[in-house]
Every structure is written in structure tokens, then in C-alpha cells.
N, C-alpha and C positions, 0 to 999 in steps of 0.2 A: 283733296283732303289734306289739310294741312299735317306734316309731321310732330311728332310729339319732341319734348327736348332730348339731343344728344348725350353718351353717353358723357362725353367729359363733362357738359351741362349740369345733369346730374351729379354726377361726382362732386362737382366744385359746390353743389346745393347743399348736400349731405356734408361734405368736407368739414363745412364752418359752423357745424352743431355745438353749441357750445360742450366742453369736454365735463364738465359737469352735470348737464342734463343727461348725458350719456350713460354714468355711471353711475346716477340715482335710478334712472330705468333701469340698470342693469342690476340692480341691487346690493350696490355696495354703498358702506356704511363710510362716511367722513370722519373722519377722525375729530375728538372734542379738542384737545390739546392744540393743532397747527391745522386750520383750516386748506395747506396745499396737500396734505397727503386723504388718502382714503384706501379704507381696506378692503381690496377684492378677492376673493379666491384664486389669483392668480401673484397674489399676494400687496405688500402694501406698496402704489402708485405713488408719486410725488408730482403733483399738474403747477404747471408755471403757464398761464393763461392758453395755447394750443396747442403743447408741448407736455407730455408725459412720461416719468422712467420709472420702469421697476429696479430697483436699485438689487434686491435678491434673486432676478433670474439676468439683469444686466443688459434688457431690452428697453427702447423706448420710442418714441415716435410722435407724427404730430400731428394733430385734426381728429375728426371723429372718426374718419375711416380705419386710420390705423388701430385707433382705440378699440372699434368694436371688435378689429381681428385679434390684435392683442388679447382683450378679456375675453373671446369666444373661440379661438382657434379656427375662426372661419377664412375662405378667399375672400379676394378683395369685391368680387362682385355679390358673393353671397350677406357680403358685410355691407354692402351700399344699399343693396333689398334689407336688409334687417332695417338698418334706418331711415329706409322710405317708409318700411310700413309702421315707423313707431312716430317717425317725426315729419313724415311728408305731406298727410292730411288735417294736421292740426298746429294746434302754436306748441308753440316750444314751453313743456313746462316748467315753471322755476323750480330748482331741485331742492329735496327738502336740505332744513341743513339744524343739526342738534341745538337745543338750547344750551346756551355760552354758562358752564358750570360756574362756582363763584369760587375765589381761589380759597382753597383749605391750605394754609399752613398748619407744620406740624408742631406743637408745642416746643419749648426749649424743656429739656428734661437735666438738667445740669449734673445729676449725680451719674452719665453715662458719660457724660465731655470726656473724663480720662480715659474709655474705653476706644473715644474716638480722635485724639488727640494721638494716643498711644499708635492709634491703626496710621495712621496718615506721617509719622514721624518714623515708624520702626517699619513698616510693611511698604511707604510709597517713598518714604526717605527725603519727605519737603521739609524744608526746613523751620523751624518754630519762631525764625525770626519773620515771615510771611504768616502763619496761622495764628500768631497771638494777638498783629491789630486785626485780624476778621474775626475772630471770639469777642474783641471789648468792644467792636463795633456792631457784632448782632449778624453779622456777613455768614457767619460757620457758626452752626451748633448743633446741637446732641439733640434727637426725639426719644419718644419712649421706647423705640426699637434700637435702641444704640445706634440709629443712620446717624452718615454724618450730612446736614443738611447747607445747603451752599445755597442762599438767596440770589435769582436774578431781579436788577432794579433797574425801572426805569431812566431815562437822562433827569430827572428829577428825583432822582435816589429813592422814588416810593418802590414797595416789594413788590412784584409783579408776576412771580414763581420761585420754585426753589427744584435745584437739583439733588437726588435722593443717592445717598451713596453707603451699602451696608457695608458693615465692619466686621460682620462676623466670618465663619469659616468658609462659606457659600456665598461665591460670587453673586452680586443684585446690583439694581440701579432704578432707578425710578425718576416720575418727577412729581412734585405736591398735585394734588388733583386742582384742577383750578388755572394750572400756570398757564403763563401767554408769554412763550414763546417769541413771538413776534411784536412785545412790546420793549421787553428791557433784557439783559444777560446777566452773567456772571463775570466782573471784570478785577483785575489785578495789576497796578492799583487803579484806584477811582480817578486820578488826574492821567491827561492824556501824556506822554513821554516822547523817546525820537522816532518809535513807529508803534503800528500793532500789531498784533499776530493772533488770526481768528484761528481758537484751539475746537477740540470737538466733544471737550469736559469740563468742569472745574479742574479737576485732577490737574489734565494738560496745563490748562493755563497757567495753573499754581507750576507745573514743573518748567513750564519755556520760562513763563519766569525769572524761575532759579536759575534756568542757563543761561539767559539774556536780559540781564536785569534792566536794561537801559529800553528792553521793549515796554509798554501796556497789552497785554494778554488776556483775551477775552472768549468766552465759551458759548462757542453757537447751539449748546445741548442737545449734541446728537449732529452727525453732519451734512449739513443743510446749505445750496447752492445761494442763496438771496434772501436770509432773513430779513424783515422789513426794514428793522432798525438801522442794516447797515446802508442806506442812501442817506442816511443823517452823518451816520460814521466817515463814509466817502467825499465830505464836504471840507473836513479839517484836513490842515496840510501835512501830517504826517503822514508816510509811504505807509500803506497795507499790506498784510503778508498773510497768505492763505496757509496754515501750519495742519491743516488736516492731517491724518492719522497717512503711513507710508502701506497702504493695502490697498486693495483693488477699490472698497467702496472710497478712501478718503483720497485716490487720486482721480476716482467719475468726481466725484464733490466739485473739486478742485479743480477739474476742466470746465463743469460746468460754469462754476462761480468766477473764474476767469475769463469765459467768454462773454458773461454776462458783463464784466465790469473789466474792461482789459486793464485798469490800470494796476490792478490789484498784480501781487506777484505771489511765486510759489516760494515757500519757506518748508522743506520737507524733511521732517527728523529723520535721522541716520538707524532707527530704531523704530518699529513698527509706528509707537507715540513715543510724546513728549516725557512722560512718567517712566518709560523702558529706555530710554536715552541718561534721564536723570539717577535709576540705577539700574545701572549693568550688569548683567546675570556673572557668577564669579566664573 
């Protein structure tokens, strides 16, 4: 009687489930904003095709086995049985994935500009000779909540999201519903200079800036190993500089994003970010 397949057999069958059929069975939601992260009760995953981290418990792993032990807290053998019995007797189903929202920009509301002007000069300490051409150019402006709003644009300067930044006494941050992420950033200035340096705000970018005027500084909105755009970025001959934030998640970032693209290099503020650098507690 012929034997049935071995266990490493198995294993390698299961192994190569794709990591998103995995987590729609498991019932986590994808996130609308950046199609690589999705939010599981074990909190939010970031999948780079077989490869997954949870960036807030600082675990991560690759294939579907590790995944299912990850999101279930099962052994490895109990996790191979989970995914025989969900994906062994059938095809692999394509996993749902949310309809692509359409981007809301938030209105310009001009009569709060001084409230957010004020915040970003006396509270972040950038300088107004950076914030005045992105006011007349449409780059920064005021919503009806006093945010201050920082457009990311594609390589053809169309608006493509915006980063949401409040001004009032309680820390926030947001992004426009709608934004894509993975089409265009937030850059400073718009022509390329003698390097870059990928920040993990507007904020940042506007502060390396100030310190390194001779860079172009650009915000990956939030810190992210391989946004798509940057394999377009990686093509110009300027040197790259990875300026993540100096904390545990913006130096995972910054290994990951390095190993992915070894040319890139680490640029690490002295100061947890680039805005805490540019001012210094007295």
C-alpha cells in the first residue's frame, strides 16, 4: 500500500499558501489605505509577498505556516493541520480585498492657514522660508478642522493623497481617506538635489530639510520598508538615505528597507526624529 506524503512533503505543500488567502480565512480585514498591511487581532501585519511583521509585538516570519502560528498561537504541527483542513482539499480561494475608496481631499479652508502656519513655525520650528512656496503652490494648507494638510503627488505632480496633521492641543495625525500611498509622497523640494532621504512625515522631511538643505527629502507616510514608488526613485543617480525615525520601529524599518535594496544607506537623526533634532528640548 503505497505511503501517503511525508511530513516535510506536507510542510512545503502548506508552506507556500499564499500569505493572503491565509489571513482572509482567518478573518482579518486589509487595510483600504496600503494594500501590504492587514489588521488581525494580533494586531496590524505588514506581508511583503511570503514574508510578514508585526511591527507592535516585533515578531515576524515567512510562509503560511509561520503565519498561521503567529495569528493562532498554535505548534507548528497543529498549524500545518489547520491548513490542510482549510486549504488541502480545495483551491486556494482568492482573498476578498475592499473596494479601492476614491480619494477625499479636504477642502482648503484659508481662514485657519494662520492657525496652522503659527503651529508649524512656533510649535515645530520649520522655517517659513520652506512653508511659504508649499502654501502658493497648494502643497500645505488649512481644512475646516485647522489640520495642516501636506499633499502626497504623483511623479507627474497629480494629488494622489494627503498627510493630516492637527494643530490643536491634542496630538493627531491622519491621512485623506482615499490616499494611495503607494502612488506618489510628500516631497521637499519637487526637483531631485545631491541625495534623498526617505523621512517617516511631512513634518520630518520639511525638518532634514532644514538641516540638510542640499538633500531632497521625502515622506514615506508612516514607516514603510518598500513603498512602490521607491523602485522608480532607486533609478536616479542620487545616493538614497534611509532617515527613519531613531526608535525600535524606525530602525526594523530601516533594516528591512536595506536589506531589500542594499544600496540604500542609513541616515539616523541624533534625536528620536528629524523635527526633535531640528528643536532641541532647552
Amino acid at each position: 500500500m503505497p505511503s501517503g506524503p511525508t511530513w516535510q512533503a506536507r510542510a512545503d505543500q502548506m508552506r507556500a499558501v499564499p500569505l493572503a488567502a491565509v489571513l482572509d480565512r482567518s478573518g482579518a480585514v486589509p487595510d483600504r489605505a496600503d494594500p501590504h498591511k492587514w489588521h488581525t487581532a494580533q494586531g496590524v501585519l505588514s506581508v511583503t509577498g511570503a514574508k510578514f511583521i508585526n511591527w507592535r509585538l516585533g515578531q515576524g516570519g515567512g510562509g503560511a505556516i509561520d503565519l498561521v502560528m503567529h495569528l493562532q498561537g498554535l505548534g507548528f504541527g497543529q498549524a500545518l493541520e489547520w491548513l490542510e483542513a482549510h486549504f488541502a482539499s480545495s483551491p486556494i480561494p482568492p482573498p476578498s480585498t475592499p473596494p479601492r475608496l476614491p480619494l477625499r481631499l479636504p477642502l482648503p479652508v484659508p481662514e485657519h492657514l494662520a492657525q496652522v502656519r503659527r503651529y508649524l513655525v512656533e510649535q515645530r520650528r520649520l522655517p517659513t522660508a520652506l512653508l511659504d512656496p508649499l502654501i502658493q503652490a497648494g502643497s500645505l494648507y488649512a481644512d475646516a478642522r485647522a489640520n495642516a494638510v501636506f499633499l502626497l503627488r504623483d511623479p507627474r505632480g497629480r494629488p494622489v493623497g494627503a498627510e493630516l496633521r492637527g494643530t490643536g492641543p491634542l496630538p493627531w495625525r491622519g491621512m485623506a481617506p482615499g490616499s494611495r500611498k503607494d502612488l506618489g509622497a510628500f516631497a521637499i523640494p519637487d526637483a531631485p538635489l545631491h541625495a534623498c532621504v526617505l523621512c517617516e512625515s511631512a513634518i520630518d522631511a520639511l525638518s532634514c530639510h532644514a538641516l540638510h538643505p542640499s538633500a531632497r527629502c521625502l515622506s514615506t507616510a508612516g514607516a514603510r520598508p518598500n513603498p512602490a514608488w521607491l523602485t522608480n526613485l532607486l533609478a536616479h543617480p542620487e545616493p538614497i538615505f534611509c532617515g527613519f525615525d531613531a526608535d525600535d520601529t524606525g530602525e526594523a524599518m530601516a533594516q528591512a528597507m536595506i536589506a531589500r535594496h542594499p544600496s540604500i544607506r542609513r541616515l539616523r537623526p541624533t534625536a528620536k526624529d528629524w523635527n526633535d533634532v531640528l528643536r532641541p528640548e532647552p
